[in-house]
mmCIF file of the N, C-alpha and C atoms, coordinates in Angstrom:
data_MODEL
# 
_entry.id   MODEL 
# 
loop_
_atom_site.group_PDB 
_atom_site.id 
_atom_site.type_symbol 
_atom_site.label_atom_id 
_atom_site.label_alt_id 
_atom_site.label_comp_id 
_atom_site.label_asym_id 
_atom_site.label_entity_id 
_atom_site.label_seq_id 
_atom_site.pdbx_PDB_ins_code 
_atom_site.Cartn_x 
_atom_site.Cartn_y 
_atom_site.Cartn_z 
_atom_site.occupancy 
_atom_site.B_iso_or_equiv 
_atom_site.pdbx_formal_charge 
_atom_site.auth_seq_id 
_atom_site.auth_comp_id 
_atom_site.auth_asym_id 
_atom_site.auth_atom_id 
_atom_site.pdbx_PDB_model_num 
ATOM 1   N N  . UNK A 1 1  ? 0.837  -1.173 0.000   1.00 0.00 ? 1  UNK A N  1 
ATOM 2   C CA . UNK A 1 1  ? 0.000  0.000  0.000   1.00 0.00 ? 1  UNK A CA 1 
ATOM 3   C C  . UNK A 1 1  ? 0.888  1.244  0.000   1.00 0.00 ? 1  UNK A C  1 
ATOM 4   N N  . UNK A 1 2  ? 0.599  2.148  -1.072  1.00 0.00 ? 2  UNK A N  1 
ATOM 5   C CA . UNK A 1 2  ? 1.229  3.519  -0.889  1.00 0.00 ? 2  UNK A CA 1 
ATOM 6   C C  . UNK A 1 2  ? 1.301  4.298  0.364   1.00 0.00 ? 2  UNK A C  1 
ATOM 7   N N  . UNK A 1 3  ? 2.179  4.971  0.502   1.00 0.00 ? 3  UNK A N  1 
ATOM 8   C CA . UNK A 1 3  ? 2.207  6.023  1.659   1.00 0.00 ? 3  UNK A CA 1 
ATOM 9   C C  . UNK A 1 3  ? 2.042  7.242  1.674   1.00 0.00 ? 3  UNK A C  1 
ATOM 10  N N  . UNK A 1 4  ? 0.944  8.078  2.025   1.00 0.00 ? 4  UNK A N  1 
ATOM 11  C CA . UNK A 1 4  ? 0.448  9.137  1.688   1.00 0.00 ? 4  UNK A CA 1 
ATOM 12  C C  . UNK A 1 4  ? 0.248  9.879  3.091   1.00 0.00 ? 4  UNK A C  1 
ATOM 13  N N  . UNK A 1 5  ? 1.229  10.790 3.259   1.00 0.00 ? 5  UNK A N  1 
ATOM 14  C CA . UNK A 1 5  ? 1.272  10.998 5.365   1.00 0.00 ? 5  UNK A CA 1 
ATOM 15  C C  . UNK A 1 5  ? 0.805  12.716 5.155   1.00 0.00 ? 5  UNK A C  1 
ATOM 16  N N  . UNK A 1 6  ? 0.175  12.909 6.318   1.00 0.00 ? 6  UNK A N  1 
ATOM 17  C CA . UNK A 1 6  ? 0.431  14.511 6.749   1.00 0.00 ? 6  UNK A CA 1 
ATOM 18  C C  . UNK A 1 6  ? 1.619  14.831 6.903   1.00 0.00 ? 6  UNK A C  1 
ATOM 19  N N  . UNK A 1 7  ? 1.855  16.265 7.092   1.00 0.00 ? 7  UNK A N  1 
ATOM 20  C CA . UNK A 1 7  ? 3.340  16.687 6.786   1.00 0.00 ? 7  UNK A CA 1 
ATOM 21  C C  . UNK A 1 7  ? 3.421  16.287 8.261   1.00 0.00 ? 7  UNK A C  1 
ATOM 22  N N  . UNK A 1 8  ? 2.879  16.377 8.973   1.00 0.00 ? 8  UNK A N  1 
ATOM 23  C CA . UNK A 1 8  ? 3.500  16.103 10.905  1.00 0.00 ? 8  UNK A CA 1 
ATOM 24  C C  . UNK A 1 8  ? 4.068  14.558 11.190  1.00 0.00 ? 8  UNK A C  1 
ATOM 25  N N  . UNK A 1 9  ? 3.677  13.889 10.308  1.00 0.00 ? 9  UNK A N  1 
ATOM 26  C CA . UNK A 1 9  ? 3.824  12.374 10.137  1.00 0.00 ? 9  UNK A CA 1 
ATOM 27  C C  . UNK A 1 9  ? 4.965  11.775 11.431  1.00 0.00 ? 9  UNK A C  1 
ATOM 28  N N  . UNK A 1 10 ? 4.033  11.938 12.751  1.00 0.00 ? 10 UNK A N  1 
ATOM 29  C CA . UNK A 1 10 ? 4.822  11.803 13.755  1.00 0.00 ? 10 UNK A CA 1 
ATOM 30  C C  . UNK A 1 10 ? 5.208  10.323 13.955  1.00 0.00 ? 10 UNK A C  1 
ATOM 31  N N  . UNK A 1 11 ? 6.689  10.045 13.928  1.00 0.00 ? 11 UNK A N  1 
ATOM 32  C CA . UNK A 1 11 ? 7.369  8.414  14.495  1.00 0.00 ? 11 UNK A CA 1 
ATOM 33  C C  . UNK A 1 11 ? 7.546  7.977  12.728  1.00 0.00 ? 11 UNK A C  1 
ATOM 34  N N  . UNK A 1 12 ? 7.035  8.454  11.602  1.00 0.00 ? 12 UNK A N  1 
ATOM 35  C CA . UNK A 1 12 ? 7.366  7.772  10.300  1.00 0.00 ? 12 UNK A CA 1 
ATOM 36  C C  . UNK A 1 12 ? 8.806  7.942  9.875   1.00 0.00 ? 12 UNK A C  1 
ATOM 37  N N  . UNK A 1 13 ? 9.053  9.806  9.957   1.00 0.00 ? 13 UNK A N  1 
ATOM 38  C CA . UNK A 1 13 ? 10.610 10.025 9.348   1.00 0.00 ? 13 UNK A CA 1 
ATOM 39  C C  . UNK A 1 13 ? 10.413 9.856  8.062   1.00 0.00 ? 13 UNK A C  1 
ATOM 40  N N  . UNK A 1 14 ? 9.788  10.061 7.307   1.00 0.00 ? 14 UNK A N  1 
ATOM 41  C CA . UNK A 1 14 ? 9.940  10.210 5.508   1.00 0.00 ? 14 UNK A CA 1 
ATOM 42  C C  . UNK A 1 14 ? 10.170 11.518 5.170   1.00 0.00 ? 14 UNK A C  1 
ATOM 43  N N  . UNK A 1 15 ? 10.524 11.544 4.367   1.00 0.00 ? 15 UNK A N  1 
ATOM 44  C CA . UNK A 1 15 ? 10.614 12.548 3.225   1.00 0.00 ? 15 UNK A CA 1 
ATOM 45  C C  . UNK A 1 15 ? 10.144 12.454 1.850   1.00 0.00 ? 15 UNK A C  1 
ATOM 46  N N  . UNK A 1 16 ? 9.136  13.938 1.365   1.00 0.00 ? 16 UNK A N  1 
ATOM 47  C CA . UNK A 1 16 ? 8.590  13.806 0.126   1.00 0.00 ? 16 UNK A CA 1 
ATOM 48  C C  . UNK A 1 16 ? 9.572  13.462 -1.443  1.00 0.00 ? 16 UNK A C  1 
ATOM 49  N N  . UNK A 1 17 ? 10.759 13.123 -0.866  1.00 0.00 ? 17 UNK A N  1 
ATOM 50  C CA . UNK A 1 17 ? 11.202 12.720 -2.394  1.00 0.00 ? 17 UNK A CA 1 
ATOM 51  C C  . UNK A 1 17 ? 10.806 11.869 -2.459  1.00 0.00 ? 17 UNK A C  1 
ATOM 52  N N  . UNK A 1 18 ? 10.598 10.418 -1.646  1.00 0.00 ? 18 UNK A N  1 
ATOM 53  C CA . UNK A 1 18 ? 10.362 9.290  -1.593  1.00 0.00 ? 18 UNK A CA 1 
ATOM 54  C C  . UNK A 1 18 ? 8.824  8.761  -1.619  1.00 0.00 ? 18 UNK A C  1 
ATOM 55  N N  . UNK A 1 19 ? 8.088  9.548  -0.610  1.00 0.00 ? 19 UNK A N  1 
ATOM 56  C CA . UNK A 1 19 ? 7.251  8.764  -0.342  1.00 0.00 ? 19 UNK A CA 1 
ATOM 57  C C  . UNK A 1 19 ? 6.367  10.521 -0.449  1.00 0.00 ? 19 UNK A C  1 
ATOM 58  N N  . UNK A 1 20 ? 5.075  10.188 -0.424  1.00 0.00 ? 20 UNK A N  1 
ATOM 59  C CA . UNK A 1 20 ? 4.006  11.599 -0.742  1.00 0.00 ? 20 UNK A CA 1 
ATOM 60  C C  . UNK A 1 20 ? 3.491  12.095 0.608   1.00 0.00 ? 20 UNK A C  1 
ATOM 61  N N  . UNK A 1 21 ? 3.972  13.719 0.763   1.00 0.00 ? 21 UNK A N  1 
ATOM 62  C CA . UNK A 1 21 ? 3.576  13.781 1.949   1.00 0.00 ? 21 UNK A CA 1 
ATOM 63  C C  . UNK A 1 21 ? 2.588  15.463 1.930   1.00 0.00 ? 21 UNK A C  1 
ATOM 64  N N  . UNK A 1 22 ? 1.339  15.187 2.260   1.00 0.00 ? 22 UNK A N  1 
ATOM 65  C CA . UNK A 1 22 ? 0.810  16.051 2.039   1.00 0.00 ? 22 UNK A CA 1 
ATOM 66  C C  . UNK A 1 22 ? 0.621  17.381 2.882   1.00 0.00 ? 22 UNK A C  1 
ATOM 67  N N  . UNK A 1 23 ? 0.593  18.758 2.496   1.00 0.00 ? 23 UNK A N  1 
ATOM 68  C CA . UNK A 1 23 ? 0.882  19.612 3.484   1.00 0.00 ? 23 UNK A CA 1 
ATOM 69  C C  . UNK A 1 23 ? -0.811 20.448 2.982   1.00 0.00 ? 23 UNK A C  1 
ATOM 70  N N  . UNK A 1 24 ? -1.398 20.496 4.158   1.00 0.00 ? 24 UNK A N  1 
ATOM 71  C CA . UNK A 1 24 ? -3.040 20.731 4.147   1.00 0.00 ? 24 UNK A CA 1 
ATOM 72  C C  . UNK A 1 24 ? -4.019 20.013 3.386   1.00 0.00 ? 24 UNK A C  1 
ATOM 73  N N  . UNK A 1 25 ? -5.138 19.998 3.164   1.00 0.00 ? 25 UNK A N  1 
ATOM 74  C CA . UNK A 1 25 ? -6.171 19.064 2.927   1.00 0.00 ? 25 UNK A CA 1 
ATOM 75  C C  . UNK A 1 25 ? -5.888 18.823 1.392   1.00 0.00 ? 25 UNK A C  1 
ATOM 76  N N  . UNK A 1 26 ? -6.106 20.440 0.615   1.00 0.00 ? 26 UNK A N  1 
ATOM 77  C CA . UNK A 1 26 ? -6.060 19.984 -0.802  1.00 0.00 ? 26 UNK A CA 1 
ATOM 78  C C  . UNK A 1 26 ? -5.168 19.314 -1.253  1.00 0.00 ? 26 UNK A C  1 
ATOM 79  N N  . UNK A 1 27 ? -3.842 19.152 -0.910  1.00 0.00 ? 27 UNK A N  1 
ATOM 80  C CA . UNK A 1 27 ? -2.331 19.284 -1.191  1.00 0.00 ? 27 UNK A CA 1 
ATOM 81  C C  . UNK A 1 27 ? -2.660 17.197 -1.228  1.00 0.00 ? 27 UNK A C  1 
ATOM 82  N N  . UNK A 1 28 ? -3.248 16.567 0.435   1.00 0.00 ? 28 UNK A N  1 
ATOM 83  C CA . UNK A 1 28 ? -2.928 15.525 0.579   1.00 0.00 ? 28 UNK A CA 1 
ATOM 84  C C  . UNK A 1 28 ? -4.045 14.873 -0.382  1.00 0.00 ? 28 UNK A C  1 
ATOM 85  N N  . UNK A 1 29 ? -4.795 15.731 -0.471  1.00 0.00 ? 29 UNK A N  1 
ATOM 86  C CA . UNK A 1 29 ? -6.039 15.149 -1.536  1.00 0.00 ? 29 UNK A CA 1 
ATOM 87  C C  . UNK A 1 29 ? -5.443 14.360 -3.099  1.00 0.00 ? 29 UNK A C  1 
ATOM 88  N N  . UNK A 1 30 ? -4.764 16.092 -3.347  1.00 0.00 ? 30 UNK A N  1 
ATOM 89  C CA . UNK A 1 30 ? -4.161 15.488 -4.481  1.00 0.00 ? 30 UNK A CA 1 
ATOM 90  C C  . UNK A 1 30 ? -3.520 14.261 -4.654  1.00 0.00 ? 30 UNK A C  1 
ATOM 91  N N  . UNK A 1 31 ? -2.403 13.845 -3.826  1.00 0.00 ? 31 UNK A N  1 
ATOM 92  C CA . UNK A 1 31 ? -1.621 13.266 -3.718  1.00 0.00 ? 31 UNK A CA 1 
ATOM 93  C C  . UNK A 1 31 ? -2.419 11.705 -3.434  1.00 0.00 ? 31 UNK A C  1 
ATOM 94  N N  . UNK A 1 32 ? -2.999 12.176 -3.261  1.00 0.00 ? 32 UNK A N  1 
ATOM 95  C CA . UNK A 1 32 ? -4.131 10.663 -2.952  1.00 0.00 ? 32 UNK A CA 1 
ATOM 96  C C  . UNK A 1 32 ? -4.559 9.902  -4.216  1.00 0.00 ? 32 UNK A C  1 
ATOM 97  N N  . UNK A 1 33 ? -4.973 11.377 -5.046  1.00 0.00 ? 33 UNK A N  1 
ATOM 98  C CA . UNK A 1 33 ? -5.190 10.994 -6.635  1.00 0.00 ? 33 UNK A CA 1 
ATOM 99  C C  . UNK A 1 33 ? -4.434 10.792 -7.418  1.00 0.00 ? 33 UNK A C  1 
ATOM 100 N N  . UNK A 1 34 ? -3.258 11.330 -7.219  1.00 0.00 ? 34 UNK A N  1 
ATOM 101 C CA . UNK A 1 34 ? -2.159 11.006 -8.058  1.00 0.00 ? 34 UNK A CA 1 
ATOM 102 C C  . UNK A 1 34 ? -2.218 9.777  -8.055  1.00 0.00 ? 34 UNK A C  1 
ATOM 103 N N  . UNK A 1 35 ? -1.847 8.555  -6.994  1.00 0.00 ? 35 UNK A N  1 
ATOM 104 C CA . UNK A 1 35 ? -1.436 7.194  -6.677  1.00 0.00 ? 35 UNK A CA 1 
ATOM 105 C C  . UNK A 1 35 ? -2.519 6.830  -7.558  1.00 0.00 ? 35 UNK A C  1 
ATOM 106 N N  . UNK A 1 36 ? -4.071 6.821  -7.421  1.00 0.00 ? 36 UNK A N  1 
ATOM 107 C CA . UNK A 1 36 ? -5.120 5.976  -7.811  1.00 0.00 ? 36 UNK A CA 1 
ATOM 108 C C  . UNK A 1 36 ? -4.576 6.199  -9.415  1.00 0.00 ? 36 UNK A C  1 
ATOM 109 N N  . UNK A 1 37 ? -4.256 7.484  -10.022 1.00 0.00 ? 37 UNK A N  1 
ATOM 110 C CA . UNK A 1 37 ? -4.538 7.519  -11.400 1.00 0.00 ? 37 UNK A CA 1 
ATOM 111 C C  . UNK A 1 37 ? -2.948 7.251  -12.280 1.00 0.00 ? 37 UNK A C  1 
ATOM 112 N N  . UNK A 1 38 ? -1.779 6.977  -11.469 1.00 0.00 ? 38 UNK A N  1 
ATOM 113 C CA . UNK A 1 38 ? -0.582 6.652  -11.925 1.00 0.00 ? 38 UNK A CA 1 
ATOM 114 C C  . UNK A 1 38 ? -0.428 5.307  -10.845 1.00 0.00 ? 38 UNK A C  1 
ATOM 115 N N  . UNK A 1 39 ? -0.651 3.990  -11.310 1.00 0.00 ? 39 UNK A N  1 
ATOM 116 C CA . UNK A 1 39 ? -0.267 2.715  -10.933 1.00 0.00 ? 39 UNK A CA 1 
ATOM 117 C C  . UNK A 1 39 ? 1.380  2.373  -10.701 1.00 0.00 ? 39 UNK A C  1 
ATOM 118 N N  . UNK A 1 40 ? 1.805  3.249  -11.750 1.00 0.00 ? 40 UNK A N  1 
ATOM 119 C CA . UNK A 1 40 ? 2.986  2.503  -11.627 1.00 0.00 ? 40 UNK A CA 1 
ATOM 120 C C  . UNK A 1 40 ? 3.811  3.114  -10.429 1.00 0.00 ? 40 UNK A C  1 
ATOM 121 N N  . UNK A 1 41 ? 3.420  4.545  -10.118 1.00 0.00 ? 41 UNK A N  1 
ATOM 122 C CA . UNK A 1 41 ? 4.212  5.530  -8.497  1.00 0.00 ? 41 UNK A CA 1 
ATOM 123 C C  . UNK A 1 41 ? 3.319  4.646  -7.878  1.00 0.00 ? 41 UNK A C  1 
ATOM 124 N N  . UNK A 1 42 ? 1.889  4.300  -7.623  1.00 0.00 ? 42 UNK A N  1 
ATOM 125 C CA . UNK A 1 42 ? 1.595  3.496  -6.623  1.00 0.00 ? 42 UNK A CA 1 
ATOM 126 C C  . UNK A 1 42 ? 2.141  2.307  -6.412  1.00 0.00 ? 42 UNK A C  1 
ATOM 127 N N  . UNK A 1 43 ? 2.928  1.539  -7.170  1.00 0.00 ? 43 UNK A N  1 
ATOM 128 C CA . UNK A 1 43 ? 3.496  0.159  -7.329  1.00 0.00 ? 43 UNK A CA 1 
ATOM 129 C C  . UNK A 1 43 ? 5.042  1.022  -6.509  1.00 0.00 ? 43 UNK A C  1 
ATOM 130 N N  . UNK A 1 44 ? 5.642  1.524  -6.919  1.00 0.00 ? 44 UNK A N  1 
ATOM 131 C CA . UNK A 1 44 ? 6.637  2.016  -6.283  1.00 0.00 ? 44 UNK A CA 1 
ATOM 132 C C  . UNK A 1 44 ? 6.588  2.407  -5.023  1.00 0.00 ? 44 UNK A C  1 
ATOM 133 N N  . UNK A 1 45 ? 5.390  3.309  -4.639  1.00 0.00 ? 45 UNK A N  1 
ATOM 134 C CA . UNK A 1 45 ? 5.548  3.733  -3.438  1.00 0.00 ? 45 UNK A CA 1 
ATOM 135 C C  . UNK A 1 45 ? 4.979  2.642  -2.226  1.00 0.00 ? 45 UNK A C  1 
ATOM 136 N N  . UNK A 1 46 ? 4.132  1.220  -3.359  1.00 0.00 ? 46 UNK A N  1 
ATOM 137 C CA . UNK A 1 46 ? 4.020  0.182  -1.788  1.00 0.00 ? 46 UNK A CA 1 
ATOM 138 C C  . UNK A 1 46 ? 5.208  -0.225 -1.777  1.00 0.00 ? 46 UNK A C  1 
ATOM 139 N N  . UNK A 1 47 ? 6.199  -0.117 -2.523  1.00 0.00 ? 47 UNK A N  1 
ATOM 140 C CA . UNK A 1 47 ? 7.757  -1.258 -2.220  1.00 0.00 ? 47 UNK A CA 1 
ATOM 141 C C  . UNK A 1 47 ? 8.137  -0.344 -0.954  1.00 0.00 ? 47 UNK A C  1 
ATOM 142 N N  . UNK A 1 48 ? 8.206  0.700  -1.560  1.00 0.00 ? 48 UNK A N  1 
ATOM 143 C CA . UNK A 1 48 ? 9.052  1.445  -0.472  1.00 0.00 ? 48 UNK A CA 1 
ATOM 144 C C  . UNK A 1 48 ? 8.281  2.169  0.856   1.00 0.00 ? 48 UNK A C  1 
ATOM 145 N N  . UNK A 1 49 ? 7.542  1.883  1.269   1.00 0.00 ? 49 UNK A N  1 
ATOM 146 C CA . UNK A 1 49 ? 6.365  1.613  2.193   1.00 0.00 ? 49 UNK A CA 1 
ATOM 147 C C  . UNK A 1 49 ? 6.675  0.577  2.858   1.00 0.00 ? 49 UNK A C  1 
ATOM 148 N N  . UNK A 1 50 ? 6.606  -0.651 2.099   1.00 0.00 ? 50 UNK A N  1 
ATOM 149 C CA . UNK A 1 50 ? 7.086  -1.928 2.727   1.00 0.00 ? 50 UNK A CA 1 
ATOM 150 C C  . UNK A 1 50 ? 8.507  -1.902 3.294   1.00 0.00 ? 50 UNK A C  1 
ATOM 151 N N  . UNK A 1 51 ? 9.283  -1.229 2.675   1.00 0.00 ? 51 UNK A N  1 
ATOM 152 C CA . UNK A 1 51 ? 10.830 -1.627 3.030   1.00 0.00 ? 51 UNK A CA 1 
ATOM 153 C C  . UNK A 1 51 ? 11.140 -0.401 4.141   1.00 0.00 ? 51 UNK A C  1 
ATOM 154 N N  . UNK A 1 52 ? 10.306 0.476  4.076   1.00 0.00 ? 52 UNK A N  1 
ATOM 155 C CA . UNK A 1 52 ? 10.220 0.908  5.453   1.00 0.00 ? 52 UNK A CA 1 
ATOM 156 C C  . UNK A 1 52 ? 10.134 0.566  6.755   1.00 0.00 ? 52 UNK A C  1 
ATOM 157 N N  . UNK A 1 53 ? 8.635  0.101  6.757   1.00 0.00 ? 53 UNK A N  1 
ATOM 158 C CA . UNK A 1 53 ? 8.256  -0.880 7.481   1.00 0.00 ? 53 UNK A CA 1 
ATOM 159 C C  . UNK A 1 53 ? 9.330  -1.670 8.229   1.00 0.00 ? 53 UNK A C  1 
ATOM 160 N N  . UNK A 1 54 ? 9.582  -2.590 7.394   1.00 0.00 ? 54 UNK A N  1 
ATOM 161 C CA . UNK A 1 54 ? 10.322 -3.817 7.280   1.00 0.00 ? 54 UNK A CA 1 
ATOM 162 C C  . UNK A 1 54 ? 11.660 -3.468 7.904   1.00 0.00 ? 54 UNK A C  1 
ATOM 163 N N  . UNK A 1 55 ? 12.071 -2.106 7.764   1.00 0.00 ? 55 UNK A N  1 
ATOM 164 C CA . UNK A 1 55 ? 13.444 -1.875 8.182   1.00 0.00 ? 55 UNK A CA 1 
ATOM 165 C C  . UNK A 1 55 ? 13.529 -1.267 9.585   1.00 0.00 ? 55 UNK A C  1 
ATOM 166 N N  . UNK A 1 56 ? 12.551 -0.306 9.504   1.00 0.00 ? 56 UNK A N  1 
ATOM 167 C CA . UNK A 1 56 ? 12.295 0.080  10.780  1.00 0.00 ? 56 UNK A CA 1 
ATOM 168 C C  . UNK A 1 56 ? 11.419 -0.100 12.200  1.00 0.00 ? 56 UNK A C  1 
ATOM 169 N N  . UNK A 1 57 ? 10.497 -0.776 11.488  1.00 0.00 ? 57 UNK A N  1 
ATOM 170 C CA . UNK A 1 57 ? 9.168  -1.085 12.671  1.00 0.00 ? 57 UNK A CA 1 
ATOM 171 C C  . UNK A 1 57 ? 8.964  -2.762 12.071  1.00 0.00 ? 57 UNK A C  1 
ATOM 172 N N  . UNK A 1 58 ? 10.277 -3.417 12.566  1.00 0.00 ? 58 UNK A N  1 
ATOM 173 C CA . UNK A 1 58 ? 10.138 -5.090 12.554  1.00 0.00 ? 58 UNK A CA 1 
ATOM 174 C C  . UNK A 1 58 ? 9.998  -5.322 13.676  1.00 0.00 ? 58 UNK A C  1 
ATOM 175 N N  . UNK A 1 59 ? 9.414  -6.180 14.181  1.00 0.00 ? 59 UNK A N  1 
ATOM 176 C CA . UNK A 1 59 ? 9.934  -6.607 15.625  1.00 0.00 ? 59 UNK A CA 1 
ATOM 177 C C  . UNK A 1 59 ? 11.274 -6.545 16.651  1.00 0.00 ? 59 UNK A C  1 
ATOM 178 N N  . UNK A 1 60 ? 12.128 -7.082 15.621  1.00 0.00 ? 60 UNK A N  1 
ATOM 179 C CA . UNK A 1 60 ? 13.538 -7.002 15.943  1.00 0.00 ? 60 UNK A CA 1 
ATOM 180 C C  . UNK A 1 60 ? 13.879 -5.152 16.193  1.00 0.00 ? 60 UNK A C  1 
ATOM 181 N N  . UNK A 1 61 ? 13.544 -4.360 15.381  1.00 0.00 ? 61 UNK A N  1 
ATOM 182 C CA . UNK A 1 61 ? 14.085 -2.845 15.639  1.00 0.00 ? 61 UNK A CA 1 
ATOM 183 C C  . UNK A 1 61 ? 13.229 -2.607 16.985  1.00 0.00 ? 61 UNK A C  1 
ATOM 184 N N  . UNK A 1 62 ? 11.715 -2.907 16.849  1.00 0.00 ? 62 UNK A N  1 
ATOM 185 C CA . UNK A 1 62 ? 11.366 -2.231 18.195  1.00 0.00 ? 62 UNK A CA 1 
ATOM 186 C C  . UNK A 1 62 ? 11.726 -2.531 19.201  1.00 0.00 ? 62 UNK A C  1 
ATOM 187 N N  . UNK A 1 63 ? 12.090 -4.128 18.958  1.00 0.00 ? 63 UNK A N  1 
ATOM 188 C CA . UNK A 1 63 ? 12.865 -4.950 21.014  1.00 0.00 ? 63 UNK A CA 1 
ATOM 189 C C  . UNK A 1 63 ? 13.976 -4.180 20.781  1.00 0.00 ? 63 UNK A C  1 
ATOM 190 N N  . UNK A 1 64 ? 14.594 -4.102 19.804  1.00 0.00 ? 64 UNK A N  1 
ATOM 191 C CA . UNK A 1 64 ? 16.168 -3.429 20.009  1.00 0.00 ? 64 UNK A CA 1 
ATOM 192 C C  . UNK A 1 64 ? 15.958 -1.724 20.297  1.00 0.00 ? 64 UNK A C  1 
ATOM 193 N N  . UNK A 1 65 ? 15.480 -1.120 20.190  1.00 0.00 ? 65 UNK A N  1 
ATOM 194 C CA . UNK A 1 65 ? 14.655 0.739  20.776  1.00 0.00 ? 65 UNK A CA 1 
ATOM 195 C C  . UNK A 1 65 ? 14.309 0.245  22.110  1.00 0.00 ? 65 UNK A C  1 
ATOM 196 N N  . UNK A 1 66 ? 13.365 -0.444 22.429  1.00 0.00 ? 66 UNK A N  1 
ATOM 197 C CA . UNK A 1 66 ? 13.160 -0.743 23.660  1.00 0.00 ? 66 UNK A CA 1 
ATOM 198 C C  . UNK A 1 66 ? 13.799 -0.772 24.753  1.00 0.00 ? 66 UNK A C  1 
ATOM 199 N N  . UNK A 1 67 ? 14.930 -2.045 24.293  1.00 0.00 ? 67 UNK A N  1 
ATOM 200 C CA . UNK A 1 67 ? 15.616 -2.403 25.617  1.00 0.00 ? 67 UNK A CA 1 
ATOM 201 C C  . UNK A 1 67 ? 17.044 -1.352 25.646  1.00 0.00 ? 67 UNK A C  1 
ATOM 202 N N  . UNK A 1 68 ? 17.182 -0.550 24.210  1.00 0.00 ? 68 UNK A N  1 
ATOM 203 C CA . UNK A 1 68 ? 18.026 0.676  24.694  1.00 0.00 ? 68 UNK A CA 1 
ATOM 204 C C  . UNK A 1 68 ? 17.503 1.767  25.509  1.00 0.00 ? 68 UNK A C  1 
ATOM 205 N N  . UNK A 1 69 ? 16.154 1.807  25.720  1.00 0.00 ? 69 UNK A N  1 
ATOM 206 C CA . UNK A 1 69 ? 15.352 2.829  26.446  1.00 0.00 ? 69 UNK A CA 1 
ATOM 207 C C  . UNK A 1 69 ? 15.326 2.184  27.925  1.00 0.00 ? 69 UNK A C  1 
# 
């Protein structure tokens, strides 16, 4: 699934080169439509959505944040 954040996108850490980050309603609107009507940035932006994920909020990263806290 694409990633489409408010600009406050608190605990994510993205940046709009990568991933779409919308700044007020119309702005994230757009950006919403963009994905539905270009498949292939939506195919891109679930990889890198996923490998986000995957890199940062695995199980393994959060026990390892944790038990450094």
């Amino acid at each position: 699934m694409p990633v489409v954040s408010h600009r406050r996108r608190e605990g994510l850490n993205i940046t709009d080169r990568r991933y779409l980050v919308g700044i007020g309603t119309a702005t994230f609107a757009s950006r919403c439509l963009t994905l539905l009507e270009d498949r292939d940035r939506a195919a891109a932006q679930s990889y890198a959505a996923l490998e986000l994920v995957t890199s940062r909020f695995s199980w393994d990263q959060v026990a390892t944040a944790f038990e450094a806290s």
